[in-house]
Structure formats: C-alpha cells, structure tokens
N, C-alpha and C positions, 0 to 999 in steps of 0.2 A: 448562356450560363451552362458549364457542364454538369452540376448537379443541386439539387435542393438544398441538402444537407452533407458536409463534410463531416467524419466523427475521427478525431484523431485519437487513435488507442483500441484497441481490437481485442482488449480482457472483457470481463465478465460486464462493466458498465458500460462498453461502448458499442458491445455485441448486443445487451437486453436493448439499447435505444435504438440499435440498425434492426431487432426483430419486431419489434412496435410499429418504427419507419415504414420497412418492407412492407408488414400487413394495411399499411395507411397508402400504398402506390406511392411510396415517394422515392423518385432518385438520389443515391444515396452511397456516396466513396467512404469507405473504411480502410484509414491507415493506420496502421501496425506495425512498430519496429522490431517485435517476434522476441522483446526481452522482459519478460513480465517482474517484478519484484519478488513474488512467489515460486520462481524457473527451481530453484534448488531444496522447498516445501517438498518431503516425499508425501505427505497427506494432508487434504482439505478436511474442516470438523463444520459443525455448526450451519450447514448448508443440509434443510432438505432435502432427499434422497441420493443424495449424495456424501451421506458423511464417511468420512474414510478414502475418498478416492482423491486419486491423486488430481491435483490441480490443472494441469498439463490435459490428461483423458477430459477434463469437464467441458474445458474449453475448447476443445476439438472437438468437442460433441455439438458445442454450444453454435461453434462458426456455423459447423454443416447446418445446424437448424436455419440457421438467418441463411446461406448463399441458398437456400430451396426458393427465397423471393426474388424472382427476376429483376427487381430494381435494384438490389444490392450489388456493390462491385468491392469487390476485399483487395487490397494492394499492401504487398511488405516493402515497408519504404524507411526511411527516420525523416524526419520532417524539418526543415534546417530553418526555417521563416514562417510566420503570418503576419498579414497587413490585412486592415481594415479596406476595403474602399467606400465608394460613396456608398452603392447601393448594395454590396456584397462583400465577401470575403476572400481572400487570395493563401494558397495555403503552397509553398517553395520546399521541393523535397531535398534530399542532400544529392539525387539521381541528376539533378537540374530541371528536372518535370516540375511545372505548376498546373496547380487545378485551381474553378473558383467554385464558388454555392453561395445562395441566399443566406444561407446560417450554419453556422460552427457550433460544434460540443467536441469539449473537451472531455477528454478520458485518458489522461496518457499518468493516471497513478502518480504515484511517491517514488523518489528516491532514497533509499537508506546510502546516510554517509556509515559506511564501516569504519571502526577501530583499527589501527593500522597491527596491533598489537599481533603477533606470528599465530596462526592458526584461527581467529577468529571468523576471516570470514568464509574460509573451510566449515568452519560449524554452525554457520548463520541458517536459519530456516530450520535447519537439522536438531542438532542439541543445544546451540545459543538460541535462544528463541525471546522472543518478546511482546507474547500476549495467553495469559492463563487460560482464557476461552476458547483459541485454537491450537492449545497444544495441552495445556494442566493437567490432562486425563491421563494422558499416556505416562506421562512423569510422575503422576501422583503417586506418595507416598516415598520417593523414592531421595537421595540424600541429594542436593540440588545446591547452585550458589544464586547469589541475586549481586549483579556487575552494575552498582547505581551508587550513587549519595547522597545526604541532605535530605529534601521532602520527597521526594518521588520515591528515590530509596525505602520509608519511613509506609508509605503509601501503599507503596509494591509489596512491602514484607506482610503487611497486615491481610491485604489483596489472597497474597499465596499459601497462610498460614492455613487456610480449609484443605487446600490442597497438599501441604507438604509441613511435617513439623519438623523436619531436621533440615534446615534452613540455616543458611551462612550468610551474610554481607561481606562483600568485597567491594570495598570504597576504591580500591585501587591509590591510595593517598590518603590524606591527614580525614575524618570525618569531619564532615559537614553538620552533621545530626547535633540539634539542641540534647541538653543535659537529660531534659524528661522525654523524648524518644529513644536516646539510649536505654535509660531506664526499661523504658515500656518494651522493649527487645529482650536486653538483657532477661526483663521476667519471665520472656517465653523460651529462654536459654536459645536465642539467636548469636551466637558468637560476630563481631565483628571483628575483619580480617585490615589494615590497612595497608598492608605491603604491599610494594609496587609490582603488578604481575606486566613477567617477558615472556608468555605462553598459553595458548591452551591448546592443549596434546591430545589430541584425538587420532581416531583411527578411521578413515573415509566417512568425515563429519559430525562423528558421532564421540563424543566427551569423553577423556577419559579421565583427566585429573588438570589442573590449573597449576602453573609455573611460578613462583615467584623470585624474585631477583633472589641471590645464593643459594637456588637450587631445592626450594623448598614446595615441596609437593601437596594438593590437596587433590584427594579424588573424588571426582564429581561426574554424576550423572547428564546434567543439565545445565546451563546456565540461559537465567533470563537478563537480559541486557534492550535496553533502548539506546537506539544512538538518534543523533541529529538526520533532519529530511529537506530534503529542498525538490521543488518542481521540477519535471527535465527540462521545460524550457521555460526562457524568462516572457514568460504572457503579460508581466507587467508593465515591462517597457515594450514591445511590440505592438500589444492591443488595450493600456492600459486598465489592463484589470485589475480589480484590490485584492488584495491581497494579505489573511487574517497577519496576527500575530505570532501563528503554529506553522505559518509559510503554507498556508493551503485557499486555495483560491475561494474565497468568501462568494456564496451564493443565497438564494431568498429561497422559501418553502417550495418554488417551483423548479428550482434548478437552474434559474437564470442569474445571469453574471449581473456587473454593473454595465456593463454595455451592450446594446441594442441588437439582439442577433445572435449574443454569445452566451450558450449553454454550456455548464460542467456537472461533472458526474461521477461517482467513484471515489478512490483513494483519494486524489489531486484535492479534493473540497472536506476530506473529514479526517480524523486521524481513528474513527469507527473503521481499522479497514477489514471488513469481512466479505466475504463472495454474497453471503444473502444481502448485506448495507449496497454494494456496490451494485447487483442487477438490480434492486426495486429502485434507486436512483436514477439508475439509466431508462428504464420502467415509465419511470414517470417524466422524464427529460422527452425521450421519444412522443410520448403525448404532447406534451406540450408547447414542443419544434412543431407538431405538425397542426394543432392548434392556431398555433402564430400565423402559418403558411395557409391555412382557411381565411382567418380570418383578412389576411391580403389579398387573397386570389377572389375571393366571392363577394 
C-alpha cells in the first residue's frame, strides 16, 4: 500500500486533515490541482487572525505548516479517476501516475458555473461576489445590485438591507417575485430592474456600472450574484457517493461519506463555504480517518 490516507484537494480543508494526519504518524499524499475557487478573492474575511489576508498568503502559510511533518507528501497533480477496490482505494492522476491508500477524503471544493454574460467572470470574487459575510463590509453602505430572482432574490435583498439601503434587483428578465415581495421591496425603495443585461464594465475586476441591451447604463459598485455549482469530479458514478440536492457530497456529523473509507471535507459537502467552515471540517475529518485506522490496526 503506498499510503494510509490519500486527501484529494490541498485548500484549507484538505491541508487542516493532512496537519491532524501528519501529527497522528500517518502516511499521507496530498493532491492539489493548484486551482482553488477563491484564486481571483483579493481578501479572506471572517477567518481568525487572518482576516484581510489574502487567500493565496494563507495557504501557503498553511502547506509549509503541514510539509514540516515528515509523513506528508504534497503533489500538483488533477486527478482524472477513483475506484474503490476491495480492501483500498486507487486514485489515477491525469499524469498517468496511480497511487493507492486505505482511505480517501475528499477536499477538492465547488465549482462555480459562471454567467457567460461579457465581464462577469472578470468580476467574480472581485466586485460580483456572493456572500455578505465575506465580502458586505467592504461594500457597505455603498450603491450595489443584487443579479437573482424569485425567492432567493427576495431572501438575499432582506439578507443585504443591514448592509446596503440603496439596493437594486436586477432579475435580468420578467420577475419571478410573488405580488407581496414586490411590495415588501418596493417599501424599502428597492427599485426592480428587469432588462436583459449584455455587460458588466469594470475596470481589472472591479464594477463600474451594468450594461443593459440598448445601451442603458447603471453604475454600480458591486454586484452580488450566485450562480449554479457542481463537483469537479463525478464521485458519484465512480465511488458511488450520494449526493444532497445542492449537488454537494452528503456527509454524517463525522465527515464520513456513504461508503466505507470515504471521507469529505470542505466546500465539496456544505454550501457554508468559509476558510474557518472548511479547516474545522477538515479538523475533525483528520481525526477521525485516523481513528478508523486505530481502530483496524490494534
């Protein structure tokens, strides 16, 4: 067997489970495709002595902690395969390298499908953002859109109103919003926009105003936007894992999968996704991969 534990994903949750590992003596491959979700975030919030740094410094802080444990082996790889075997795991890089281990965790985050829409994902992370708690501060107060419709929309505007009262919806199309959510908008003077926008014009990521078809200009500081997520790879056909409703790998209070050996961690299992949510995750994943491996070996 080349190692105990394989962690595919080498961010915040897959590094907290290989720094656990390390301090437990357990051999232990971390692969990392070096493309994090967060790559174009200029600053992390809401993380412990960390707040304000950039995402990219954390993690690089984070690796060197964990390669200080001699059982740790870090590899930038993308991972093209996994298969279950009888007694282990087989994990097929896109290099053609295979490795195995006693137990898998998965770490390898979310995908954002982006809006194909011209500029957006120029401003994604940046000034299109989409989560109040790591980013609201910086924007607060300041005149902002909300790029949603329907309940979420409805959801999100209420969500934002502590932080921003000159707030716009931009449904991008016909509303979806029942009679008495407009309403309830309307009263807080939320303007809803429904023209179809061909734009968002920023200047290196950063908002400057929303485009709408015939040339009709809104300027905005910020726009918060959620789009669709999917896992980078299909764990469901390959290792049959279930997999919620929100497309995120459904896990039990300990981080264990539906199958025997297979741990997840991080983004990939919550749509909580924060730097502090994703290392206590991993935190406790690491414990209790090596728990398991106790209680086999002794």
């Amino acid at each position: 067997m080349d190692f105990d534990v394989i962690i595919i994903g080498g961010s915040y949750a897959g590094l907290s489970a290989a720094l656990a590992l390390g301090r437990a003596r357990r051999n232990v491959l971390v692969i990392d495709a070096g493309k994090p979700c967060n790559r174009q975030t200029p600053h992390a919030h809401n993380f412990l002595t960390h707040d304000g740094e950039s995402p990219a410094n954390i993690s690089a802080k984070a690796k060197a902690d964990v390669l200080k444990y001699p059982t740790i082996r870090f590899l930038e790889g993308m991972v093209s395969s996994t298969k279950k075997e009888q007694n282990h795991f087989s994990v097929q890089l896109e290099s053609g390298r295979s490795f195995q281990a006693r137990k898998l965790l998965i770490a390898t985050g979310l995908k954002d499908v982006l809006s194909d829409i011209e500029g957006f994902a120029d401003c994604w992370a940046i000034s299109v953002i989409h989560c109040p708690y790591c980013h609201g501060y910086e924007f607060k107060d300041e005149k902002i859109g909300l790029f949603m419709n329907g309940d979420h929309a409805f959801e999100m505007a209420r969500t934002l109103w502590n932080w921003n009262k000159d707030l716009t919806l931009l449904t991008n199309g016909i509303s979806k919003l029942t009679v008495e959510q407009t309403e309830r908008l309307k009263s807080r003077s939320i303007p809803i926009i429904e023209d179809e926008i061909v734009a968002f014009e920023h200047e290196n990521g950063m908002l400057k105003s929303i485009v709408f078809r015939g040339n009709k200009r809104l300027p905005l500081k910020a726009v918060y936007a959620r789009g669709e997520i999917m896992q980078h790879l299909n764990f469901e056909t390959q290792l049959g894992l279930s997999i919620t409703n929100l497309n995120t790998i459904k896990v039990d209070e300990q981080q264990r999968t539906n199958v025997d050996g297979i741990y997840a961690a991080g983004d990939c299992t919550t749509l909580m996704r924060t730097l502090s949510a994703a290392a206590a995750s991993g935190t406790l994943a690491g414990v209790m991969i090596n728990k398991e491996l106790t209680g086999e070996d002794f």
